[in-house]
Backbone as a ProteinNet text record, in pm:
[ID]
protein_1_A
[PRIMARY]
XXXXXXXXXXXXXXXXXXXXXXXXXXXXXXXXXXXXXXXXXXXXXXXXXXXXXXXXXXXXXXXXXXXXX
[TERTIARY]
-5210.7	-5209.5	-5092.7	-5040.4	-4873.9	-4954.7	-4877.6	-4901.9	-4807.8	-4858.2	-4770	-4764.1	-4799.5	-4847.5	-4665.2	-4531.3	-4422.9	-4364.1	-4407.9	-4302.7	-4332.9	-4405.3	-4486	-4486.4	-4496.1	-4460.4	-4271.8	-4240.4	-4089.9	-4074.7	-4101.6	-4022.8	-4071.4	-4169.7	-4240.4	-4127	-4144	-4095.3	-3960.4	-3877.6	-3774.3	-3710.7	-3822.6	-3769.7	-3810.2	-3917.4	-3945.1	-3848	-3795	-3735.9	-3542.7	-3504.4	-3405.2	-3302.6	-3238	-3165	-3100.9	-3165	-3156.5	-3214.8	-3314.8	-3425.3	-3484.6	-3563.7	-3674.5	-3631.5	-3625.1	-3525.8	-3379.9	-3371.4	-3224.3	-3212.9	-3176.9	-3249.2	-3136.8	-3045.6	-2986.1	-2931.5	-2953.8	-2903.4	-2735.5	-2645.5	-2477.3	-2533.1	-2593.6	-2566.2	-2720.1	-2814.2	-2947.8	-2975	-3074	-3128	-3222.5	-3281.6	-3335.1	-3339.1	-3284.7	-3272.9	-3310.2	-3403	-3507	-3419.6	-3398.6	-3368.3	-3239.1	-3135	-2971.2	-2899.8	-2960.8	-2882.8	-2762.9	-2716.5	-2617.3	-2640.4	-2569.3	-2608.3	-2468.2	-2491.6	-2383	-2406.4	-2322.2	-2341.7	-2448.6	-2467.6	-2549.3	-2720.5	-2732.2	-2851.1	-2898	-2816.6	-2851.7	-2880.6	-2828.1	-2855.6	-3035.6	-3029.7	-3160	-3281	-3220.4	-3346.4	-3371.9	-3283.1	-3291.1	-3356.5	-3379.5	-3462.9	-3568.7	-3621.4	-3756.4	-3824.9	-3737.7	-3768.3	-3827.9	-3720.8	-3815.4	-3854.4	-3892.4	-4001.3	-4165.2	-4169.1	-4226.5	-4319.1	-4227	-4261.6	-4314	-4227.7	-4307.3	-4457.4	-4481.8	-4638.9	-4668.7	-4697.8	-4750.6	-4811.7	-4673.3	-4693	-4786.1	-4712.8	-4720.1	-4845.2	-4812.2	-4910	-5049.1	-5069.6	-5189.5	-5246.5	-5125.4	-5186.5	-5230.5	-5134.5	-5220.3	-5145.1	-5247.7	-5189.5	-5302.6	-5224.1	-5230.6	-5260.7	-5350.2	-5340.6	-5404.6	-5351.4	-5317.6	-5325.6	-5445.9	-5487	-5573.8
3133.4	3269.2	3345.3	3406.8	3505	3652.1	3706.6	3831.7	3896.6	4026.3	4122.1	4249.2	4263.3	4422.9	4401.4	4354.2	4353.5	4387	4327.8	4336.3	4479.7	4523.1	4644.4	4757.8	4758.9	4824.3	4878.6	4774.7	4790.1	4870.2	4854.7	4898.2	5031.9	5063.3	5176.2	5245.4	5259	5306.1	5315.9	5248.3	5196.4	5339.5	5351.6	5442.3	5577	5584.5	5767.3	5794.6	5683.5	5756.7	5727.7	5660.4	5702.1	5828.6	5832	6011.9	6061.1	6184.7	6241.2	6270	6185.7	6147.1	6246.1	6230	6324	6437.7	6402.5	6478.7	6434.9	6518	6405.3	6473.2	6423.7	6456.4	6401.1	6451.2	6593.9	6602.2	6746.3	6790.6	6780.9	6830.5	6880.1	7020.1	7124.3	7286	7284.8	7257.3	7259.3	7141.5	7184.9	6993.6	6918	7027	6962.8	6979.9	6910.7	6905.8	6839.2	6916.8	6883.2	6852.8	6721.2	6708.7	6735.9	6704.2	6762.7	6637.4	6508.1	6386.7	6355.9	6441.7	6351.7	6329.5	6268.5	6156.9	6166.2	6128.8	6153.4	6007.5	5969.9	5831	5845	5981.1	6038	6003.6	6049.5	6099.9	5948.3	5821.2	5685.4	5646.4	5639	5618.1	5629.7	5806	5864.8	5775.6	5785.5	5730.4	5579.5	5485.1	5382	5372	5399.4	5433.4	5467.6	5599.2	5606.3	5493.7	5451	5323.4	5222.7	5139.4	5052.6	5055.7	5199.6	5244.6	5233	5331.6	5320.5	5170.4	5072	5003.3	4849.4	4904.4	4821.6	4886.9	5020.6	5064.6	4995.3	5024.5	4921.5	4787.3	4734.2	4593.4	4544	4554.9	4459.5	4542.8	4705.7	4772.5	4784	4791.3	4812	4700	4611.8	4550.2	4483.5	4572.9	4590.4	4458.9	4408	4248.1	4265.4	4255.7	4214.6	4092.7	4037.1	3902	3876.7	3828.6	3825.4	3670.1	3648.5	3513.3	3442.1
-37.7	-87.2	-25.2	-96.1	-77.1	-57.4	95.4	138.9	116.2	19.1	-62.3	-42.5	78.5	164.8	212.7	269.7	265.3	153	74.2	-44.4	-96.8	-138.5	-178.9	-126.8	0	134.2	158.5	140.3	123.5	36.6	-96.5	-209.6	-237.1	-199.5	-187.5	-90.9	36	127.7	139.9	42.9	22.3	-83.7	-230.6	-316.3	-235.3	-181.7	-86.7	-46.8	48.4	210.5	111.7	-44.8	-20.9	-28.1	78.5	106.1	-19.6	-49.6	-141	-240.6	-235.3	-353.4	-352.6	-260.1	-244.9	-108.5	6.8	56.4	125.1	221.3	323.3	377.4	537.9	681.7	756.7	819.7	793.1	653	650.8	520	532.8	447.7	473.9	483.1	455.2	508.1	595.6	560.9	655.4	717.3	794.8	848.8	795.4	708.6	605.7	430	368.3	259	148.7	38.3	-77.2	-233.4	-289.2	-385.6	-453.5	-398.3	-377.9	-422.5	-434	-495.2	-431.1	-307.9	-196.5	-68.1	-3.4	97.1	221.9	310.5	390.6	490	580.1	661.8	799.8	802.5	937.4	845.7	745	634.1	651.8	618.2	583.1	692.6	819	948.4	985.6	997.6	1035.4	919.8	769	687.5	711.9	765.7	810	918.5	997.6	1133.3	1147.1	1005.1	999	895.5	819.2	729.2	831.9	923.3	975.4	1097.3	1175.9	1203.1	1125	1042.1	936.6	860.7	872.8	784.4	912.5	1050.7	1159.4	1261.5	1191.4	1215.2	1105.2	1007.6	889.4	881.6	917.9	887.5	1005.9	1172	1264.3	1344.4	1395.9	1446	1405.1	1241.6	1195.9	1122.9	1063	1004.6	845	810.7	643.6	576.6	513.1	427.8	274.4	198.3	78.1	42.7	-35	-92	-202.8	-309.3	-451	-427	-532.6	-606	-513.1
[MASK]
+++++++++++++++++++++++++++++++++++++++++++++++++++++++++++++++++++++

């Protein structure tokens, strides 16, 4: 049986956290910024960091596994 709590987990966390989407952290005029569709090399950094933060409470800290079939 294939554990799909990664894959799922990823892609999820993957479309939220990317900068600009939804927000982007630091902003270019605030530090935080809602729905602006640009991105800066500082913005990708920080969202990378809470990404796999994020996604190593998940997986390894708590636990969560999926299994399909």
């Amino acid at each position: 049986m294939a554990d799909w709590a990664p894959v799922l987990i990823g892609v999820l966390l993957f479309v939220l956290l990317s900068p600009g989407l939804l927000f982007q952290l630091p902003g270019k005029g605030r530090a935080v910024e809602f729905n602006n569709m640009q991105t800066s090399g500082v913005s990708i950094c920080v969202h990378t960091i809470i990404f796999f933060g994020l996604i190593t409470i998940l997986l390894v800290a708590v636990g969560i596994s999926i299994n399909i079939g």
